[in-house]
VEXDREN-2710 file (C-alpha; in Angstrom, 1 decimal):
% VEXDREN-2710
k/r/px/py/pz
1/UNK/-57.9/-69.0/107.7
2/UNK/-58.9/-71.3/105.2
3/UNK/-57.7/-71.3/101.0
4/UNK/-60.5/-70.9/99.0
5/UNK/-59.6/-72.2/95.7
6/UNK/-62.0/-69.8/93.7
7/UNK/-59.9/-67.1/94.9
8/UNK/-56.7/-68.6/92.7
9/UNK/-58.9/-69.0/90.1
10/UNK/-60.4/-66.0/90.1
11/UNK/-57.0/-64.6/90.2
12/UNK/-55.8/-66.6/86.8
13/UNK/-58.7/-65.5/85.6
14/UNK/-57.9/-61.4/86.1
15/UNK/-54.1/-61.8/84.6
16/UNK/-55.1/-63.9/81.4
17/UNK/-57.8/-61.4/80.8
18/UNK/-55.0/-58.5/81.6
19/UNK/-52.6/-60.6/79.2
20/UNK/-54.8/-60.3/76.2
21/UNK/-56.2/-57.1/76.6
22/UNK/-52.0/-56.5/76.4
23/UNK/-51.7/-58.6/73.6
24/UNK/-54.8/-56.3/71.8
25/UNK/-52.8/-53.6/72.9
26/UNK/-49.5/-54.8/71.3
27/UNK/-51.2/-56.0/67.8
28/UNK/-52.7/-52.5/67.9
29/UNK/-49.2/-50.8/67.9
30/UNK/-47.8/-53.3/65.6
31/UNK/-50.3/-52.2/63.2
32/UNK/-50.2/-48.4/63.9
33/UNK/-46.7/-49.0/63.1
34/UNK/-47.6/-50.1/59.9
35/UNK/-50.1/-47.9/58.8
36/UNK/-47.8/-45.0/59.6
37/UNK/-44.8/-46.9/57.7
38/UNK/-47.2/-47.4/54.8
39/UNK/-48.6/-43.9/54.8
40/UNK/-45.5/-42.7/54.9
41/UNK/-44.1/-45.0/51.7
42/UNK/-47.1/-43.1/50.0
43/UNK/-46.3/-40.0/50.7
44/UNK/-42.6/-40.5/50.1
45/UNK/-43.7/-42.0/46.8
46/UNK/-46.3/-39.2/45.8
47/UNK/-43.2/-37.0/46.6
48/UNK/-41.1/-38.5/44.3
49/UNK/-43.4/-39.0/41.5
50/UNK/-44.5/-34.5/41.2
51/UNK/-40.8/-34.5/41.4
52/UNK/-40.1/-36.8/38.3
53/UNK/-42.8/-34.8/37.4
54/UNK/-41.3/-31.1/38.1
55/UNK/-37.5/-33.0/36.5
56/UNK/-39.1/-33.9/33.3
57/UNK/-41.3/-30.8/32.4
58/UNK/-38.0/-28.6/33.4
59/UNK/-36.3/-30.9/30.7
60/UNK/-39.0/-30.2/28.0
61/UNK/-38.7/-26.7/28.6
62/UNK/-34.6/-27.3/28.0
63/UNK/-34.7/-29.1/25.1
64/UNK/-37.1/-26.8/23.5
65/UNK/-35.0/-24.1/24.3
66/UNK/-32.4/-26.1/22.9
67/UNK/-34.4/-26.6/19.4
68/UNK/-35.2/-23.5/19.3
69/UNK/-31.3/-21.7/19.4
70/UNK/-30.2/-24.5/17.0
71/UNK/-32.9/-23.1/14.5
72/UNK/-31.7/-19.9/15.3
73/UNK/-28.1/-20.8/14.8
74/UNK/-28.7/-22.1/11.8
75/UNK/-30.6/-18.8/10.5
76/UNK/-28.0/-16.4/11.4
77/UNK/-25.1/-19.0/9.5
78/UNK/-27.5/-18.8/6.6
79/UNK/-27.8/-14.9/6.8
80/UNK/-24.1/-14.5/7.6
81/UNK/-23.2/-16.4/4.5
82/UNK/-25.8/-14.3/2.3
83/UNK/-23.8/-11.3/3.5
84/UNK/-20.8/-12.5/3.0
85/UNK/-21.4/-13.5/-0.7
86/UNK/-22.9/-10.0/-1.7
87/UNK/-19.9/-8.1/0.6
88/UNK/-17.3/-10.3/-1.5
89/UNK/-19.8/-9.3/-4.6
90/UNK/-19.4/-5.7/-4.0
91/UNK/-15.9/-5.6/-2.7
92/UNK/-15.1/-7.3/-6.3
93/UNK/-16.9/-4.8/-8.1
94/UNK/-15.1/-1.7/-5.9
95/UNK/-12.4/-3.4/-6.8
96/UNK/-13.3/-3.5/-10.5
97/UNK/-14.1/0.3/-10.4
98/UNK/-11.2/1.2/-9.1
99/UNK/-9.3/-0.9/-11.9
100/UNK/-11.3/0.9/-14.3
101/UNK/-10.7/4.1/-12.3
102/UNK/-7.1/3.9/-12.7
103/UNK/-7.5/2.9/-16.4
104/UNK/-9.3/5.8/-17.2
105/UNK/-6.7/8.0/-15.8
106/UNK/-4.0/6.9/-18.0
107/UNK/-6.4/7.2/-20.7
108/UNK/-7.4/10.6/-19.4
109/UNK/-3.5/11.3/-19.4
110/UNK/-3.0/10.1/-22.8
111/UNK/-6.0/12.1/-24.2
112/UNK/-4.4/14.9/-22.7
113/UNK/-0.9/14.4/-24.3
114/UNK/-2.6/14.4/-27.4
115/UNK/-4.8/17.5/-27.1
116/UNK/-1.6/19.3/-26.7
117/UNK/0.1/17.4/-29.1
118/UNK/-2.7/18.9/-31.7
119/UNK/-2.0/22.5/-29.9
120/UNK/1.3/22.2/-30.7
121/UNK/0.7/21.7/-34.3
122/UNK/-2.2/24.1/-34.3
123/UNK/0.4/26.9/-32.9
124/UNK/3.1/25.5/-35.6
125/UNK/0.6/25.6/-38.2
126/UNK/-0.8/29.7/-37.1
127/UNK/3.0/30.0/-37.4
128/UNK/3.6/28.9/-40.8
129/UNK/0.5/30.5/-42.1
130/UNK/1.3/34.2/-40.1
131/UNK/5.2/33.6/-42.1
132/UNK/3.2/32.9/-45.3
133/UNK/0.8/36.0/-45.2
134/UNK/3.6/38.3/-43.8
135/UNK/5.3/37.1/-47.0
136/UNK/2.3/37.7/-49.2
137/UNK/1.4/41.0/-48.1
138/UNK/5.1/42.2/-48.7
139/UNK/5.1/40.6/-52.9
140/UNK/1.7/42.3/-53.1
141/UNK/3.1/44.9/-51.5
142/UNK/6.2/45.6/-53.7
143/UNK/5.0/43.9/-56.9
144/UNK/2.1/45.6/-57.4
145/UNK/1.5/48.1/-54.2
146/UNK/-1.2/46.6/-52.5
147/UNK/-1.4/46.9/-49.2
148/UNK/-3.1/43.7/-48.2
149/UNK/-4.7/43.8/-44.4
150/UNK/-3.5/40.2/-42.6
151/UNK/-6.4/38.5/-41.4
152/UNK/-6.5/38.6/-37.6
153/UNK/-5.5/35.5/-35.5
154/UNK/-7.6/33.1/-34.5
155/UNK/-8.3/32.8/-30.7
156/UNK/-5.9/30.2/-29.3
157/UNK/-7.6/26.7/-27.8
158/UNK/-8.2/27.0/-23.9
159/UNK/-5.1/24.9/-23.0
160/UNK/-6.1/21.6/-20.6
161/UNK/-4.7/21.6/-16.8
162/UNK/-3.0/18.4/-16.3
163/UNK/-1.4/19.1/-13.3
164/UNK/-4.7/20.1/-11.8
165/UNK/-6.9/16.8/-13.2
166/UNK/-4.2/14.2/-11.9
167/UNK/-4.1/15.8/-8.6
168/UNK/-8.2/15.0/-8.8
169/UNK/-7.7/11.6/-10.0
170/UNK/-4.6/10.8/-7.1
171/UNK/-7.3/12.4/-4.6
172/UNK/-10.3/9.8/-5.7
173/UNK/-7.9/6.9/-5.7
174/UNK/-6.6/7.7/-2.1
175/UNK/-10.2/8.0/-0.5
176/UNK/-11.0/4.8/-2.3
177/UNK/-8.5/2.8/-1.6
178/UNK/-8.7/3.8/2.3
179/UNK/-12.6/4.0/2.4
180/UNK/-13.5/1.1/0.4
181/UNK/-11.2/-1.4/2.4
182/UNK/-12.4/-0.2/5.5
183/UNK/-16.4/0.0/4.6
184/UNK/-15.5/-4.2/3.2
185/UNK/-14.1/-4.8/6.1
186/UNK/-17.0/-4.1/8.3
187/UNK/-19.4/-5.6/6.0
188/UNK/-17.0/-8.9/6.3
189/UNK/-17.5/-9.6/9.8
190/UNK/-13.7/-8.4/10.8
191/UNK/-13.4/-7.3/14.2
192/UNK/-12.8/-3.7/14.8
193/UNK/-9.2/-2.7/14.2
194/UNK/-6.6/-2.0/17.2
195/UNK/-5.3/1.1/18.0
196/UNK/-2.6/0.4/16.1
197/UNK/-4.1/-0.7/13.2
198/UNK/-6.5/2.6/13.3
199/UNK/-3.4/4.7/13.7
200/UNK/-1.7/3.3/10.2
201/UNK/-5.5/3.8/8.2
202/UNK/-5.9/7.5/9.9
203/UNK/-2.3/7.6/8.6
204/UNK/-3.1/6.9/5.4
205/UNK/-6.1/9.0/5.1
206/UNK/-4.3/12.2/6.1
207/UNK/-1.4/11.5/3.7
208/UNK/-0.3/14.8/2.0
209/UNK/-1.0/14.5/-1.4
210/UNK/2.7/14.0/-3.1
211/UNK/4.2/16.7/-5.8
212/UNK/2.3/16.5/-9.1
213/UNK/4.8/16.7/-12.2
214/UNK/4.0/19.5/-14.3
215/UNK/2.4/19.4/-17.9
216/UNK/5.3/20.2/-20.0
217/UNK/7.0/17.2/-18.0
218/UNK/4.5/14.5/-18.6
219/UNK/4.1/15.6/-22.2
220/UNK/7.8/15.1/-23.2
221/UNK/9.5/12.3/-24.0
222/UNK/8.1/8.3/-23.6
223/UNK/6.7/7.5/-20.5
224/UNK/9.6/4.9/-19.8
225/UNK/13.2/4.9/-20.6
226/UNK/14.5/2.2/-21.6
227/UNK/18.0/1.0/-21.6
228/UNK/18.0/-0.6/-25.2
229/UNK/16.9/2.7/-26.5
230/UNK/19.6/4.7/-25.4
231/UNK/21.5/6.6/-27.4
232/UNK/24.4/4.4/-28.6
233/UNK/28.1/5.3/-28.7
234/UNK/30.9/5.2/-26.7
235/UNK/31.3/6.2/-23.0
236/UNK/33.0/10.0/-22.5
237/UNK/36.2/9.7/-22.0
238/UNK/37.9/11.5/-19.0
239/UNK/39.3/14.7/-19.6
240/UNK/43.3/14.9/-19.9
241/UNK/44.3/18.1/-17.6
242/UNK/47.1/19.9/-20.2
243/UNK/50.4/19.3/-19.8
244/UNK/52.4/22.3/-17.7
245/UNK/53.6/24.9/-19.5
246/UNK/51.3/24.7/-22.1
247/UNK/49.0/27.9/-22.9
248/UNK/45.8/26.2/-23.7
249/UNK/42.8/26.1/-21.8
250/UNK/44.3/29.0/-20.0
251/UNK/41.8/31.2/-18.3
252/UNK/40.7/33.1/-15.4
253/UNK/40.8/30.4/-13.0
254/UNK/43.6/28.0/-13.0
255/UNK/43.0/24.4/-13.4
256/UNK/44.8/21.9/-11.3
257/UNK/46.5/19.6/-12.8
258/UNK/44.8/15.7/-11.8
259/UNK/47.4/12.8/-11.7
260/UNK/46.1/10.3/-14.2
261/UNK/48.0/7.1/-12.4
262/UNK/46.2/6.6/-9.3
263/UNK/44.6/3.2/-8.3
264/UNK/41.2/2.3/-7.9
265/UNK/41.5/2.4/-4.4
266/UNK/42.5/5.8/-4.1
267/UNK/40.6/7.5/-7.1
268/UNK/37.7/5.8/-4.5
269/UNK/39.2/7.3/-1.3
270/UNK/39.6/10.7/-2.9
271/UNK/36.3/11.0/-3.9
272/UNK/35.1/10.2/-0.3
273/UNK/36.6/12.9/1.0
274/UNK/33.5/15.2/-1.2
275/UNK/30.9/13.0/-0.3
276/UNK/27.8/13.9/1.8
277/UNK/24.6/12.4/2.7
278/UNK/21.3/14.1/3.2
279/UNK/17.6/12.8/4.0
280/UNK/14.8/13.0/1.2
281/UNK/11.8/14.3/2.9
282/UNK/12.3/11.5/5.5
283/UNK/12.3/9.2/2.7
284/UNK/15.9/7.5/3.0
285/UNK/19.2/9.1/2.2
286/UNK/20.7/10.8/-1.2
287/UNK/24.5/10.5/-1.7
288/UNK/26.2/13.1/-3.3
289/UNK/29.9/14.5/-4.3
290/UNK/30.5/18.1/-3.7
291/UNK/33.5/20.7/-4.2
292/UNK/32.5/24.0/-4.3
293/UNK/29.9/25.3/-6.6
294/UNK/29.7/21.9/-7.8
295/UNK/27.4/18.6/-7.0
296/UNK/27.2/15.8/-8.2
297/UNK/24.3/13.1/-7.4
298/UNK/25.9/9.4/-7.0
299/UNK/24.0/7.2/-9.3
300/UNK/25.4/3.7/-7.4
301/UNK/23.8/5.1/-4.3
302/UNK/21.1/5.9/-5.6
303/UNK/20.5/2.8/-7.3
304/UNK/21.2/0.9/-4.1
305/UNK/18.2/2.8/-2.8
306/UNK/16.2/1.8/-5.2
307/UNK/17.1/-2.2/-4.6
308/UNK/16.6/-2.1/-1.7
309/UNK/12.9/-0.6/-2.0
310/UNK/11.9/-3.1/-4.7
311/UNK/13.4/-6.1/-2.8
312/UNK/11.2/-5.1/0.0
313/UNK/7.7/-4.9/-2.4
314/UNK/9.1/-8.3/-3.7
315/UNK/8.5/-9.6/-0.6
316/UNK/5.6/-7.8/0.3
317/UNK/4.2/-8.6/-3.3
318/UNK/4.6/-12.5/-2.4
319/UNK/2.9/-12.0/1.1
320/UNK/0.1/-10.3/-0.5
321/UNK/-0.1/-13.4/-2.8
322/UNK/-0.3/-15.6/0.3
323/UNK/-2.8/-13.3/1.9
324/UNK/-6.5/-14.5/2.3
325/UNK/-7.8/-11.5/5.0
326/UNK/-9.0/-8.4/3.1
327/UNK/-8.5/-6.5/6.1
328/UNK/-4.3/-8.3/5.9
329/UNK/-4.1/-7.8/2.2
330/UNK/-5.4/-3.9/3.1
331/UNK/-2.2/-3.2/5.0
332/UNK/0.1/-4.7/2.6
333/UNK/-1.4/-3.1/-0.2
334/UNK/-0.5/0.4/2.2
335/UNK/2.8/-0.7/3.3
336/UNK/3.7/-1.6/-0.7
337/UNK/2.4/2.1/-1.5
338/UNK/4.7/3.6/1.0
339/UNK/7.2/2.2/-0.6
340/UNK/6.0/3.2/-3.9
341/UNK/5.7/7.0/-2.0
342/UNK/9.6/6.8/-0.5
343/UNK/10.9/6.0/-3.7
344/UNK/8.9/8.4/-5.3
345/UNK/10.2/11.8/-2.7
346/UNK/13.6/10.2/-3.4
347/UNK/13.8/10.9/-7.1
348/UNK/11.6/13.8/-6.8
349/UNK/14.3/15.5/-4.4
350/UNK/17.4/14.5/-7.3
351/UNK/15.3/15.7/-9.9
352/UNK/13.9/19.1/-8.7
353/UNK/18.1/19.8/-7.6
354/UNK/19.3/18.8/-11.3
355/UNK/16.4/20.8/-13.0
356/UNK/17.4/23.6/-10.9
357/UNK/21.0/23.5/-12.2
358/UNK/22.3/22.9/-8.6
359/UNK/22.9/19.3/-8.9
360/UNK/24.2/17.3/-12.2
361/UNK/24.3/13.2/-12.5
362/UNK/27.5/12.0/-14.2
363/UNK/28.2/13.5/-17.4
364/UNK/29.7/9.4/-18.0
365/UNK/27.0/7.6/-17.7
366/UNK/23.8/10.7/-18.6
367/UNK/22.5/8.1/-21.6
368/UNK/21.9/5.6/-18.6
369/UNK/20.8/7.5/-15.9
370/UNK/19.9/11.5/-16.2
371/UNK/17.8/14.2/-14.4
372/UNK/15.5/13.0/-17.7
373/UNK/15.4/9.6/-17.1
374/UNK/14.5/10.0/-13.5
375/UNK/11.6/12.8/-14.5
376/UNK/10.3/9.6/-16.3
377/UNK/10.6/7.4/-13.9
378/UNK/8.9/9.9/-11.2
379/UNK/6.1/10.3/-13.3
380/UNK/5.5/6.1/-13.3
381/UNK/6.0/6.4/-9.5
382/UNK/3.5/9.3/-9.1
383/UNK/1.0/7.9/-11.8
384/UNK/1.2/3.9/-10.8
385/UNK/-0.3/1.6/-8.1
386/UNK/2.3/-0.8/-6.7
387/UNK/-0.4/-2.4/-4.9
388/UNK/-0.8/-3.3/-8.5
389/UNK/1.2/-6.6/-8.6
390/UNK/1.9/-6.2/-12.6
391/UNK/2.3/-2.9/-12.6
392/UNK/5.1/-2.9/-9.6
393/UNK/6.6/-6.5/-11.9
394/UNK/6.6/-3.7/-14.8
395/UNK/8.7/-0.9/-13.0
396/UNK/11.2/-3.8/-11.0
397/UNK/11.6/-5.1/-14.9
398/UNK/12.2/-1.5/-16.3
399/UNK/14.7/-0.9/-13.5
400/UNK/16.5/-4.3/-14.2
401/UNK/17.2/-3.0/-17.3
402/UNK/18.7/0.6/-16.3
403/UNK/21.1/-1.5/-14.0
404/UNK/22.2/-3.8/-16.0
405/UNK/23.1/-0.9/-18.9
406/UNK/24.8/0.7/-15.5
407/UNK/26.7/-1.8/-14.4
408/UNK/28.1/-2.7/-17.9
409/UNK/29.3/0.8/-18.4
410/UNK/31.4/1.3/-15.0
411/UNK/32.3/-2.1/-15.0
412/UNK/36.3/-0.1/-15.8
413/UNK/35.9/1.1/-12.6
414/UNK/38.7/3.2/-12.8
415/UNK/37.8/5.3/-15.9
416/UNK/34.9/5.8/-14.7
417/UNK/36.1/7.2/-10.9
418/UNK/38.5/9.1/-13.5
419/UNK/35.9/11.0/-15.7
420/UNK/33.8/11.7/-11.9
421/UNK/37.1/13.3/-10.3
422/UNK/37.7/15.1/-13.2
423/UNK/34.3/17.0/-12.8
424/UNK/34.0/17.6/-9.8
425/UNK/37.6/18.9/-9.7
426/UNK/37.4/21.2/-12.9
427/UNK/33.5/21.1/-13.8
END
């Protein structure tokens, strides 16, 4: 068979045209390729740019939101500090009410003392004048025999309850001082107490009112004793038992004879044997010597108390100083007035005994410290506010001086043990 050579080139022909039409094919995928890759760049950066977009509308909205508490922070500092200046306006003027509350009572006390005072002189006066006409009508009578007709009394003055006015005025200052530091410390911003804290303010609320010293009490005598103005003279001397055999000072009851050389020490030991110790209305402890029918209150226990109670409002008192939080100061103020109140049952319980006549203070040192002195100082305890820094400075200052005097009279320890066995042994 023969080679045609148009066949071969026929044949080149077929597979060049078959390359290109691959090559077409090839560039064709090349630039589908492309297209997709750029469409998809487009798409991925359409994407991005609604999410930059979305990110900085959503940050708009924050920083609004932002703008918009800061405003309102700043309005509610500038409303909180507008109620704080007028609740530290009006907790200074309760403050100043009650100051002039307080001074009102004593003034209302003093008013008092001399309303009666002028009763007294009125009834002394009616006296006088009855004595005088009585008189008259008797010379008339046998001078000259008229009978005169006495001109009838005068209806007596309706006599002022002072007992019944300070338990008023002890009442208002109670509900102030418990309602007015609680309604100041809500309008403060303090946080609502603890249960605690509730438990000592109910406390304080429900307090029983204390004993009110009657009128006749608080209208005798100065309001304060002091030491200075105590009677001056020399301190009793003990009383000698007589010698045996002799005839005087016999009576009834036999005396026993006391042995005038014992020692400090023992005259101390013997009298311990009579001591006992009692609570005052829960109020601390009262020491007191007792044989038989006879008691005596001890005046250095006594006095011991009383340190102790004013050391504790000194420190109190300089804590309260320190003391920025109304709602702290509050519960110092109460702490100082229990205090104030413990003392207060403590001489209220000597003094009721010695005005009974069942108790008796020293007969050797009753210019320094008597059932009178301690009336006086019960009714500055019932009538004063120790949350009152100068008027608890006032009392600790009064006291100071009672001790001292004290102090300076048994400093002879053993006449003094002397003249105490001596009474409780023979009375």
């Amino acid at each position: 068979m023969d080679n045609d050579p148009n066949i071969f080139r026929d044949s080149s022909q077929v597979i060049q045209e078959v390359e290109d039409q691959l090559e077409r094919i090839l560039q064709k995928k090349f630039r589908d390729v492309d297209s997709d890759l750029v469409e998809r760049i487009n798409r991925e950066k359409e994407a991005a740019r609604k999410r930059k977009e979305e990110i900085e509308r959503d940050f708009e909205k924050e920083k609004t939101a932002l703008t918009e508490y800061r405003v309102m922070v700043r309005d509610f500092e500038e409303q909180r500090a507008g109620l704080l200046n007028e609740a530290r306006d009006r907790f200074q003027k309760v403050l100043k009410f009650q100051a002039e509350i307080e001074s009102l009572a004593k003034s209302t006390v003093d008013e008092i003392k001399r309303v009666n005072d002028i009763q007294e002189r009125l009834e002394a006066l009616r006296a006088k004048t009855a004595e005088r006409a009585a008189f008259l009508k008797n010379d008339l009578h046998e001078r000259f025999g008229i009978v005169a007709e006495v001109m009838e009394e005068e209806p007596k003055p309706l006599s002022l309850d002072l007992d019944e006015e300070l338990e008023k005025l002890r009442k208002i200052k109670e509900l102030l001082a418990v309602e007015s530091a609680a309604a100041s410390l809500g309008r403060l911003g303090v946080p609502p107490a603890d249960e605690e804290d509730l438990a000592v303010m109910d406390a304080a609320a429900g307090k029983s009112i204390p004993d009110i010293p009657g009128l006749q009490d608080l209208i005798a005598g100065p309001a304060f004793p002091r030491a200075s103005e105590a009677p001056a003279g020399p301190a009793p001397a003990p009383v000698e038992a007589p010698p045996s055999g002799s005839s005087e000072g016999a009576g009834p009851a036999p005396r026993t004879e006391l042995r005038q050389d014992l020692s400090e020490d023992e005259l101390a030991a013997d009298l311990e044997n009579y001591r006992h110790i009692e609570p005052a209305n829960g109020s601390g402890e009262i020491h007191y010597f007792q044989k038989d029918d006879i008691v005596i209150a001890d005046p250095e226990k006594l006095l011991a108390a009383v340190d102790r109670t004013l050391e504790e409002g000194q420190r109190l008192s300089v804590k309260l100083g320190l003391t920025e939080s109304p709602k702290d100061q509050f519960f110092i103020k109460q702490e100082l007035i229990n205090w104030q109140e413990g003392l207060r049952a403590l001489f209220l319980r000597v003094v009721k005994m010695c005005e009974k006549n069942a108790w008796t203070l020293p007969r050797y040192t009753e210019d320094i410290i008597s059932a009178q002195i301690l009336r006086r100082l019960l009714e500055r305890l019932s009538m004063e506010n120790w949350s009152n820094l100068e008027e608890f400075a006032a009392f600790a200052s009064g006291i100071a001086e009672i001790r001292k005097a004290f102090q300076a009279r048994i400093e002879a320890r053993v006449p003094y043990l002397q003249a105490l066995r001596q009474e409780l042994e023979q009375g």
